[in-house]
C-alpha positions as CSV (number, residue, x, y, z in Angstrom):
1,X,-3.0,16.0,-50.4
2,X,0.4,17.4,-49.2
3,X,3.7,17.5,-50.1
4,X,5.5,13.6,-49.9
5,X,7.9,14.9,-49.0
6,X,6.9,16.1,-45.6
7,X,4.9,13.4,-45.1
8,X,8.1,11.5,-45.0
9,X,10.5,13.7,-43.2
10,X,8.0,13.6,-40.4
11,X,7.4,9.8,-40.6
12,X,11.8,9.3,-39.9
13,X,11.1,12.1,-37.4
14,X,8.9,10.0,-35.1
15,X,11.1,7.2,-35.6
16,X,9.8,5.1,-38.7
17,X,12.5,2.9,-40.5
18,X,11.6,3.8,-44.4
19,X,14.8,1.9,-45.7
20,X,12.3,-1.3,-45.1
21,X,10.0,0.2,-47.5
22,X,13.1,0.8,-50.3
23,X,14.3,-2.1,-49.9
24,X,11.0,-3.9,-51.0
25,X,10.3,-1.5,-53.5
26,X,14.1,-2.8,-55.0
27,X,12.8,-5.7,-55.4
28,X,10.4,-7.6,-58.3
29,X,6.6,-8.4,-57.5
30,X,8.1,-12.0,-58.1
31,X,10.9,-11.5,-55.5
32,X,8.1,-9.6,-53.3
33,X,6.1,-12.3,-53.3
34,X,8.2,-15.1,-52.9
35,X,9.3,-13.7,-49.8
36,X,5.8,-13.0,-48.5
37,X,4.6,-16.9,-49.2
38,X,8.2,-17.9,-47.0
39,X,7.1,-15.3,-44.2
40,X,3.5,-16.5,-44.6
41,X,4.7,-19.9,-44.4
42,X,6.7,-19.6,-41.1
43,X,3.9,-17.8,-39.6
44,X,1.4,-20.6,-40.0
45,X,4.1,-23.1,-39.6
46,X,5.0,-21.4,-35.5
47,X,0.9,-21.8,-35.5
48,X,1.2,-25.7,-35.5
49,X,3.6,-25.6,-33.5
50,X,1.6,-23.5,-30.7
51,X,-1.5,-25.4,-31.5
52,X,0.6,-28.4,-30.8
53,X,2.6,-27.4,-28.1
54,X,-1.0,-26.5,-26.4
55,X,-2.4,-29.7,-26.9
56,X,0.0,-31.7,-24.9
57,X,0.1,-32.1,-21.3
58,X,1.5,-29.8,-19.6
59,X,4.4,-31.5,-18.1
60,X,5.6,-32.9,-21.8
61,X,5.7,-29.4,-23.1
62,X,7.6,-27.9,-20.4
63,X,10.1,-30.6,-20.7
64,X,10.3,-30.1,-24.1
65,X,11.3,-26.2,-23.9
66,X,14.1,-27.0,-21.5
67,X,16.0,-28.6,-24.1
């Protein structure tokens, strides 16, 4: 295995944002984990909404997005 280190320089080198990674590693697995289940929970929540938004006719949804 090689040097951290310079696996990380060339990670922010080709652009990768590692301050997302200290951030969560700040944080408590309970704290980690809340956040995950409300992330989780939008996710599947915008899936309802696409599954319903799909299921009406078309001319209702596109109304509905002009608002």
């Amino acid at each position: 295995m090689g040097d951290p280190m310079t696996a990380i320089l060339e990670a922010e080198r080709a652009g990768f944002d590692s301050s997302l990674i200290e951030e969560s590693l700040a944080l408590s697995h309970e704290q980690r984990a809340v956040l995950h289940q409300r992330a989780l929970d939008l996710a599947l929540e915008m899936e309802r909404a696409g599954r319903v938004m799909r299921e009406q006719p078309q001319s209702i949804a596109a109304t509905s997005l002009r608002r």
